[in-house]
N, CA, C and O atoms as a GROMACS GRO file, in nm:
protein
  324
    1UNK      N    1  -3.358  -0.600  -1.160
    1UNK     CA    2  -3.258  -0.514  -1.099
    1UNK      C    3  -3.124  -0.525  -1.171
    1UNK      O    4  -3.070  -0.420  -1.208
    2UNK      N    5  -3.054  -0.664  -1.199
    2UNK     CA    6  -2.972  -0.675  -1.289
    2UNK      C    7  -2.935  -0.609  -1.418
    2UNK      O    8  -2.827  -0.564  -1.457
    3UNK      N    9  -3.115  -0.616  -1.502
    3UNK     CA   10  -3.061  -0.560  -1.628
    3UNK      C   11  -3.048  -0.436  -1.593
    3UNK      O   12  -2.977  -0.393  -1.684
    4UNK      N   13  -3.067  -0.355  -1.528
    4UNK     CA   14  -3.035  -0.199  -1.517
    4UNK      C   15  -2.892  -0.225  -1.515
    4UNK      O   16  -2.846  -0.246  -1.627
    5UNK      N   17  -2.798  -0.229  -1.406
    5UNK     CA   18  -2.709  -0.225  -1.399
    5UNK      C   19  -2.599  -0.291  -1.510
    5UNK      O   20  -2.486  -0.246  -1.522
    6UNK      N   21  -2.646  -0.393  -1.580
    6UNK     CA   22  -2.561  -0.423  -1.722
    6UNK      C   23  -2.582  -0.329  -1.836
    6UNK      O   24  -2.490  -0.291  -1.910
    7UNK      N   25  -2.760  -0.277  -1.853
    7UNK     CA   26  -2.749  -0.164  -1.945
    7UNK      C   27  -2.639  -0.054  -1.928
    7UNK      O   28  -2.563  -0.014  -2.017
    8UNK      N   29  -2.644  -0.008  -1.789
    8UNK     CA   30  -2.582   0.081  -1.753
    8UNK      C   31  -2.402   0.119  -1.783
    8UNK      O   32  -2.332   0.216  -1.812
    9UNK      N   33  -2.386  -0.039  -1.752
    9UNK     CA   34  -2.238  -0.023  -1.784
    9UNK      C   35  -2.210  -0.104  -1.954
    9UNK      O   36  -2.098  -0.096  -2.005
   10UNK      N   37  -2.293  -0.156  -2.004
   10UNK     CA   38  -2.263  -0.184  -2.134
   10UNK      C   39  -2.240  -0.016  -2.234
   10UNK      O   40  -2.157  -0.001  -2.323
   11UNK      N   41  -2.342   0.094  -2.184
   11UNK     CA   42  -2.332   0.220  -2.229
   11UNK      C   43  -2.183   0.280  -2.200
   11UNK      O   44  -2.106   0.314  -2.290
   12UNK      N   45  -2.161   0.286  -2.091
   12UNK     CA   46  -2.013   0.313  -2.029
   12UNK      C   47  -1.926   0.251  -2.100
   12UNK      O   48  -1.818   0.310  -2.105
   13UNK      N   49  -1.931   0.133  -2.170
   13UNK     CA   50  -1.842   0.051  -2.229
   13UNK      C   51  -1.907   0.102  -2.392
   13UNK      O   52  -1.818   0.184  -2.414
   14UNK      N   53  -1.962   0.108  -2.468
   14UNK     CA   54  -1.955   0.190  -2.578
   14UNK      C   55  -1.902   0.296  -2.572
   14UNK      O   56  -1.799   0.297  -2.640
   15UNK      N   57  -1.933   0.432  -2.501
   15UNK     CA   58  -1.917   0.528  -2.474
   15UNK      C   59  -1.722   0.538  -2.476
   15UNK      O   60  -1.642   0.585  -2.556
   16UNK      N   61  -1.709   0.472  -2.352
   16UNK     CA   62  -1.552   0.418  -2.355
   16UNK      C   63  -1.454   0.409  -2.494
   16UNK      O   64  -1.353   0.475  -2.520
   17UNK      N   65  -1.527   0.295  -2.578
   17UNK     CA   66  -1.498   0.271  -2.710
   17UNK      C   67  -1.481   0.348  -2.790
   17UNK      O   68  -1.376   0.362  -2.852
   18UNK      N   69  -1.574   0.406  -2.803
   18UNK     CA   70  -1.562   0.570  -2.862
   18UNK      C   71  -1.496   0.672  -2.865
   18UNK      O   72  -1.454   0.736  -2.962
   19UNK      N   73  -1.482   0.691  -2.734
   19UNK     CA   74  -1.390   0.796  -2.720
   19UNK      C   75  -1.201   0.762  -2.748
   19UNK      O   76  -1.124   0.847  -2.793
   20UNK      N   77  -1.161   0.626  -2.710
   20UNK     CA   78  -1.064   0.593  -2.726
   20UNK      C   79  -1.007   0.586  -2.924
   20UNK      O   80  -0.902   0.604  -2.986
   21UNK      N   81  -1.147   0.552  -2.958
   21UNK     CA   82  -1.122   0.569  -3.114
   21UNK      C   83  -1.098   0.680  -3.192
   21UNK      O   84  -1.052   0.677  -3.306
   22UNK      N   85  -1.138   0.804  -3.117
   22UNK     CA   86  -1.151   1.025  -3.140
   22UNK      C   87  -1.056   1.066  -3.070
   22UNK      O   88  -1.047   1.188  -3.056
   23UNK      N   89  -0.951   0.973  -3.001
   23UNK     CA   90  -0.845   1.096  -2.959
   23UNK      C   91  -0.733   1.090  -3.011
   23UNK      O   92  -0.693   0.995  -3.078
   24UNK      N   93  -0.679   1.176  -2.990
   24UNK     CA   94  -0.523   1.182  -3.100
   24UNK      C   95  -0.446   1.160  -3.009
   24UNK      O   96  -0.360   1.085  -3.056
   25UNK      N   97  -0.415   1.187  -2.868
   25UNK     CA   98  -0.310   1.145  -2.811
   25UNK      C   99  -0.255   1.002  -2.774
   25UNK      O  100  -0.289   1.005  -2.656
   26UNK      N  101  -0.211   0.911  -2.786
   26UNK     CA  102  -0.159   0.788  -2.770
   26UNK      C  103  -0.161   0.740  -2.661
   26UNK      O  104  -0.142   0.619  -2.664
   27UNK      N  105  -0.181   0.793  -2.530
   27UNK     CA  106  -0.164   0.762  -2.413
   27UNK      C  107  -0.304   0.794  -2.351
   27UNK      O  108  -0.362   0.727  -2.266
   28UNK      N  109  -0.350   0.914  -2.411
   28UNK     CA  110  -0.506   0.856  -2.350
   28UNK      C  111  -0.611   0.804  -2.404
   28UNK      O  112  -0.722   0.794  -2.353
   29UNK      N  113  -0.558   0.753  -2.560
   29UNK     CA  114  -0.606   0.618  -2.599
   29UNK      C  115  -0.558   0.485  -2.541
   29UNK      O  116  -0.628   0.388  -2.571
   30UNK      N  117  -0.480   0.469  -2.484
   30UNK     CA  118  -0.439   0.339  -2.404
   30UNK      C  119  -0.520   0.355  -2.258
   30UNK      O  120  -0.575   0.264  -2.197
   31UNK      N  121  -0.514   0.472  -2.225
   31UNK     CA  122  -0.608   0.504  -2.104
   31UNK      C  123  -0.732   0.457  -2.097
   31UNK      O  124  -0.768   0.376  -2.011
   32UNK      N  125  -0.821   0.512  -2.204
   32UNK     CA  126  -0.920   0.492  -2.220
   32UNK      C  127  -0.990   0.315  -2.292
   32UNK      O  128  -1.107   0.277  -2.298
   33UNK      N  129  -0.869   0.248  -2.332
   33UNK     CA  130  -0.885   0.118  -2.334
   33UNK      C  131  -0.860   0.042  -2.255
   33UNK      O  132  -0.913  -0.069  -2.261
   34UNK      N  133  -0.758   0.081  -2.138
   34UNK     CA  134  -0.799   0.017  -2.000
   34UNK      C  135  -0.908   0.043  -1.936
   34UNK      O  136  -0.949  -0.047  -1.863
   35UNK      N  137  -0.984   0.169  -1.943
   35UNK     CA  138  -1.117   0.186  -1.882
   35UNK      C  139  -1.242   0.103  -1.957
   35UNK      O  140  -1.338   0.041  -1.910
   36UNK      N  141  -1.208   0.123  -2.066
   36UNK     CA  142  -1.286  -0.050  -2.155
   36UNK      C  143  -1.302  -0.177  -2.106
   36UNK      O  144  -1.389  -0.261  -2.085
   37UNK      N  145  -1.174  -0.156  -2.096
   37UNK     CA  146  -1.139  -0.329  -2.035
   37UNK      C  147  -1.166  -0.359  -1.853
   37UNK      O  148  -1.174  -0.466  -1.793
   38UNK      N  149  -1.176  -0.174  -1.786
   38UNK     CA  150  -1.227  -0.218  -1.658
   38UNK      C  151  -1.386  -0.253  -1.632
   38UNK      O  152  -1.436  -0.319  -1.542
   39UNK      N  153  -1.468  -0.160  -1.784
   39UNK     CA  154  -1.611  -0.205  -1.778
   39UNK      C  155  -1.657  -0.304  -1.804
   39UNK      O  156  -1.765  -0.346  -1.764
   40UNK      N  157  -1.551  -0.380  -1.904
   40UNK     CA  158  -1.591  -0.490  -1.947
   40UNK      C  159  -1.593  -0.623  -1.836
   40UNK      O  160  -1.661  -0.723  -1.812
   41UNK      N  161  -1.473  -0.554  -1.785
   41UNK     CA  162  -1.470  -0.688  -1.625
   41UNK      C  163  -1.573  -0.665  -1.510
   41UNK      O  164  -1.616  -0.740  -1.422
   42UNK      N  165  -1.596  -0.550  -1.538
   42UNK     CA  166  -1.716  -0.553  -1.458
   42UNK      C  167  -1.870  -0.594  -1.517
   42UNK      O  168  -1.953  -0.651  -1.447
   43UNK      N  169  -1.890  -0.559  -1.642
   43UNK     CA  170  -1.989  -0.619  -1.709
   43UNK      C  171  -2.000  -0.783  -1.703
   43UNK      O  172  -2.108  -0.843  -1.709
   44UNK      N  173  -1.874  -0.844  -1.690
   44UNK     CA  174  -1.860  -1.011  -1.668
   44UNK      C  175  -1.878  -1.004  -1.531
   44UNK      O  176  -1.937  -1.109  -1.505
   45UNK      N  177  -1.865  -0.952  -1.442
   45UNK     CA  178  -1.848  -0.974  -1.304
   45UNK      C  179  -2.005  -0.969  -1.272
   45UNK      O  180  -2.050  -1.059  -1.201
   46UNK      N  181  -2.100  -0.858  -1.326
   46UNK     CA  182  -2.284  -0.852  -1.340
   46UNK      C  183  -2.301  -0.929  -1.388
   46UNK      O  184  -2.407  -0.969  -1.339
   47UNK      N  185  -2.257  -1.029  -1.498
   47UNK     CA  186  -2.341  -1.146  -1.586
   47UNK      C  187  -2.325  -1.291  -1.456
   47UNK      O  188  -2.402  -1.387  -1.441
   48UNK      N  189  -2.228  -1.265  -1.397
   48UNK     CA  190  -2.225  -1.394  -1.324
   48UNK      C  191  -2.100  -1.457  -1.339
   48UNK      O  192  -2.084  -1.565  -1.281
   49UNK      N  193  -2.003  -1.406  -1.409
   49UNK     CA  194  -1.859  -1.465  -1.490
   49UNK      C  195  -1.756  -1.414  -1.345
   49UNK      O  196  -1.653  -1.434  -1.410
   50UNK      N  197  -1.718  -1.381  -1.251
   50UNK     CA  198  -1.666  -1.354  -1.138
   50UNK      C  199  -1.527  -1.424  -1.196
   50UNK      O  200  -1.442  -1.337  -1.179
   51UNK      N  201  -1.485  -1.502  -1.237
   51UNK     CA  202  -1.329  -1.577  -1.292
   51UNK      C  203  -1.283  -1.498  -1.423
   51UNK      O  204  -1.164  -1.480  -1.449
   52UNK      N  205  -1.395  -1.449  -1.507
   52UNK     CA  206  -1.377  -1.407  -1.636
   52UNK      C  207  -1.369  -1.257  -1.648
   52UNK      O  208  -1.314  -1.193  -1.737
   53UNK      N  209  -1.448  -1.203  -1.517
   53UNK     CA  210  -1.436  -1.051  -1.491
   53UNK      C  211  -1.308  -1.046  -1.418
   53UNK      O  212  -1.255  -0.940  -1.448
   54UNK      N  213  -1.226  -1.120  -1.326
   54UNK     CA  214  -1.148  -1.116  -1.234
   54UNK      C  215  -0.996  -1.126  -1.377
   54UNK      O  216  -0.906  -1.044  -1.396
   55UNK      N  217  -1.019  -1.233  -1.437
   55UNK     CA  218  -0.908  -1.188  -1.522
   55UNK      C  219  -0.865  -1.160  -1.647
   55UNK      O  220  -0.755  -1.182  -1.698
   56UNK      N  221  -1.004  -1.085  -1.710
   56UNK     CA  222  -1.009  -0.929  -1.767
   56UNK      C  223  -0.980  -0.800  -1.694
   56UNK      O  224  -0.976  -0.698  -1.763
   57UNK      N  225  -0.958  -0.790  -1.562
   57UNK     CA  226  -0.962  -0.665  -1.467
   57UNK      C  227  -0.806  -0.705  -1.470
   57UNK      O  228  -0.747  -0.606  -1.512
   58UNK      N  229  -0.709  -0.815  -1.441
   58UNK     CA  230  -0.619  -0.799  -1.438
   58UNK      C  231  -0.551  -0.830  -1.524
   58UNK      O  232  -0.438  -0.811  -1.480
   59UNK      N  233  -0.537  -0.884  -1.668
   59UNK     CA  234  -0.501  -0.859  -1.810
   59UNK      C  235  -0.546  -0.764  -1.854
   59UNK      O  236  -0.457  -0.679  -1.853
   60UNK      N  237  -0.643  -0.721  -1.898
   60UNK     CA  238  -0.677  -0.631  -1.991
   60UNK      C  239  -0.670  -0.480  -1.923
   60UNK      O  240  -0.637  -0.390  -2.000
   61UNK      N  241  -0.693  -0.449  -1.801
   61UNK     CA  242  -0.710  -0.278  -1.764
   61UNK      C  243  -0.540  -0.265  -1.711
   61UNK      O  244  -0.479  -0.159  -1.705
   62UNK      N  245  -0.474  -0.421  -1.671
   62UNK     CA  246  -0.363  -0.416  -1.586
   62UNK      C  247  -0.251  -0.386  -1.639
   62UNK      O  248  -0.197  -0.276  -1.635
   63UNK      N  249  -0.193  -0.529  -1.717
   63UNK     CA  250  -0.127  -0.505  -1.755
   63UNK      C  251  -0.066  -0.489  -1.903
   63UNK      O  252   0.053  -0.477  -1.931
   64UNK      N  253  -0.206  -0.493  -2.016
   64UNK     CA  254  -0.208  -0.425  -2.143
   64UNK      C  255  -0.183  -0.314  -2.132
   64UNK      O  256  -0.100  -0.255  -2.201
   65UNK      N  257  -0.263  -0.254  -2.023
   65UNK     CA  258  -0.214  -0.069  -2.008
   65UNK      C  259  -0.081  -0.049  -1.994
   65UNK      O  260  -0.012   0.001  -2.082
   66UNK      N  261  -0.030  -0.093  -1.862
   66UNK     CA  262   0.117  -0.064  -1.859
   66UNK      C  263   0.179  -0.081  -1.954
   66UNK      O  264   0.243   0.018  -1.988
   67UNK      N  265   0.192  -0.192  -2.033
   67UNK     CA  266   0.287  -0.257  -2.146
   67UNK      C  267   0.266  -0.158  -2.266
   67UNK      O  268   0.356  -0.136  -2.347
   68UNK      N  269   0.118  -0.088  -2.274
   68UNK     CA  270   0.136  -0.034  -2.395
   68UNK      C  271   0.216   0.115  -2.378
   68UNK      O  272   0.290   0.168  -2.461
   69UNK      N  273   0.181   0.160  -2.260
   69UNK     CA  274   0.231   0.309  -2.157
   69UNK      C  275   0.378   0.279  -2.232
   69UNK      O  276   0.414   0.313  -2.345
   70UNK      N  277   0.451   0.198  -2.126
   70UNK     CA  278   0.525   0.178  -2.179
   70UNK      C  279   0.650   0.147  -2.296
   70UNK      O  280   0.772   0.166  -2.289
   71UNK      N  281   0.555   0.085  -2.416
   71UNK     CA  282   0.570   0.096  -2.561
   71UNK      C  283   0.578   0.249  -2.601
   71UNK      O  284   0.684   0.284  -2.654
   72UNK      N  285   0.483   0.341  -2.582
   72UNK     CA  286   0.450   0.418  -2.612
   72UNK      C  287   0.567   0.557  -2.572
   72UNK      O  288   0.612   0.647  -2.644
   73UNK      N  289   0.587   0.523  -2.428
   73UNK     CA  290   0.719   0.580  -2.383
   73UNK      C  291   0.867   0.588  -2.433
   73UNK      O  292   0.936   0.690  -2.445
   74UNK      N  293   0.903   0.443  -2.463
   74UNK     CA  294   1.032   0.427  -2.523
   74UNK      C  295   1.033   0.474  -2.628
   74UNK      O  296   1.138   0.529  -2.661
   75UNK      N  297   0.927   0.472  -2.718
   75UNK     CA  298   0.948   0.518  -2.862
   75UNK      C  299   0.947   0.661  -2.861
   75UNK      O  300   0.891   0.717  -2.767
   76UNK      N  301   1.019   0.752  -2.982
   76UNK     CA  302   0.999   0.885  -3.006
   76UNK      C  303   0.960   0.885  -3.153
   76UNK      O  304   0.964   0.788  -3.229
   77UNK      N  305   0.923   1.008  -3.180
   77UNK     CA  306   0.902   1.042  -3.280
   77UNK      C  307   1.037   1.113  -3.373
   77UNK      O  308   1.133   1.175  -3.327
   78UNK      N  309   1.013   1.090  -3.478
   78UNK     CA  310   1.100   1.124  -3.636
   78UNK      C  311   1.115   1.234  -3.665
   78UNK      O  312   1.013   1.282  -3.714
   79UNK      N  313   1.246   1.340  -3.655
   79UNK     CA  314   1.195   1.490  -3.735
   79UNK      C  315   1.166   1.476  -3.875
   79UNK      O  316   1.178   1.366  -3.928
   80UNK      N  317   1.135   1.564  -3.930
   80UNK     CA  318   1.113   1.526  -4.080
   80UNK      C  319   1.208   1.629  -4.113
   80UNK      O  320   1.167   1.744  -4.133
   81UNK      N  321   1.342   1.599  -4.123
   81UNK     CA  322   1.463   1.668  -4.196
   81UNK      C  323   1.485   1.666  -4.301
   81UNK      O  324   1.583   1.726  -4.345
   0.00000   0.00000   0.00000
């Protein structure tokens, strides 16, 4: 019963990967690497890792996202004059 549900979300977590690597916008590449990082805590949370999924869910989807949102916000872009 297990391995279904790790296949399942290990796909979700490629899939994830992927798409964050094909988009051009900056922000829903940070998006989509917090949704990485929420499969991935859940993929630890199915293996049995409950400490290691618990704080990947709140480093990696939490507050890498914000911080990069953020990065991403303050900065502008250059005219080319």
């Amino acid at each position: 019963m297990h391995w279904e549900l790790e296949i399942t979300l290990f796909v979700f977590l490629i899939i994830s990967a992927f798409i964050s690597l094909y988009v051009k916008n900056l922000i829903t590449a940070v998006v989509t690497l917090s949704v990485f990082s929420f499969f991935s805590a859940l993929l630890y949370v199915a293996m049995g890792a409950v400490d290691v999924g618990f704080t990947e869910a709140v480093v990696g989807a939490g507050i890498t996202g914000v911080l990069l949102i953020v990065a991403i916000l303050k900065t502008y872009r250059r005219s080319q004059d």
